[in-house]
C-alpha positions in Angstrom: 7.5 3.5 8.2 3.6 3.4 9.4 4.5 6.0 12.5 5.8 8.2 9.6 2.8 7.7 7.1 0.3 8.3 9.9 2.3 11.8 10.7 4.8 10.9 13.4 8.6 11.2 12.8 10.1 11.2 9.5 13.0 8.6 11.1 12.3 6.1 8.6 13.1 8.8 5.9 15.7 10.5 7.1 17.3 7.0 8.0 16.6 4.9 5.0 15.0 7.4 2.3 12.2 7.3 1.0 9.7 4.2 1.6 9.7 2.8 -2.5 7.8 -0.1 -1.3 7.1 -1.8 -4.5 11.1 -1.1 -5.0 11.8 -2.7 -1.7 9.6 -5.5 -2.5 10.1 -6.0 -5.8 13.3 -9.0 -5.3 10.2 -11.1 -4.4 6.7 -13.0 -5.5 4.3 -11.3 -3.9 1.2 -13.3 -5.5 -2.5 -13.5 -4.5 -1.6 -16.0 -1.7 1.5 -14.0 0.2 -1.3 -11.0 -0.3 -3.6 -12.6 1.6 -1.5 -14.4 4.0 -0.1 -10.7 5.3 -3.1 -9.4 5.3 -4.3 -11.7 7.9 -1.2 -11.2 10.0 -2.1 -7.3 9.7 -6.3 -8.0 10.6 -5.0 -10.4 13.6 -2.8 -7.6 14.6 -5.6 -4.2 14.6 -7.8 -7.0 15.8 -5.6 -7.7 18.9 -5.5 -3.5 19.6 -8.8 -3.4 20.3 -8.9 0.1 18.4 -11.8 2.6 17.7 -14.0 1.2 14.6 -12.7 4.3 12.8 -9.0 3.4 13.1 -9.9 0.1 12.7 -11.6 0.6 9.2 -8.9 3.7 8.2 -5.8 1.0 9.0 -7.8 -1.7 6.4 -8.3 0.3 4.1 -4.8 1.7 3.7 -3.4 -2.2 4.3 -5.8 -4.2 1.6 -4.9 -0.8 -0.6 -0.8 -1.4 -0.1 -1.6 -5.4 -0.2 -2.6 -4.7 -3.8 -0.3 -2.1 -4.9 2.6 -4.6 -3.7 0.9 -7.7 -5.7 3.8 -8.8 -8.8 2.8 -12.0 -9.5 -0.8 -13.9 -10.3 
């Protein structure tokens, strides 16, 4: 899904349809606490690429953006 949003292959799409991430997560509590807890999974992993400050900051964004989005439950 991330190669694809980031403008690689559309395998994810053409495979599974379109992403509907709140869909696809909606079957579970995704409260302030699971928010936060894959969002540090996802800063430990950029932190362990060692990427560009840009990438670094443009990845964040779009993560602590879909973190939020996914958020069902106080």
């Amino acid at each position: 899904f991330l190669i694809q949003y980031w403008g690689g292959p559309t395998t994810y799409s053409d495979e599974r349809g379109h992403p509907r991430l709140r869909m696809r997560h909606a079957p579970f509590v995704v409260d302030h606490d699971a928010r936060d807890r894959w969002l540090s999974a996802m800063r430990g992993a950029i932190d362990a690429m060692d990427v560009d400050p840009a990438i670094d900051a443009t990845l964040w964004q779009y993560f602590t953006n879909a973190a939020e989005a996914m958020r069902n439950s106080d």
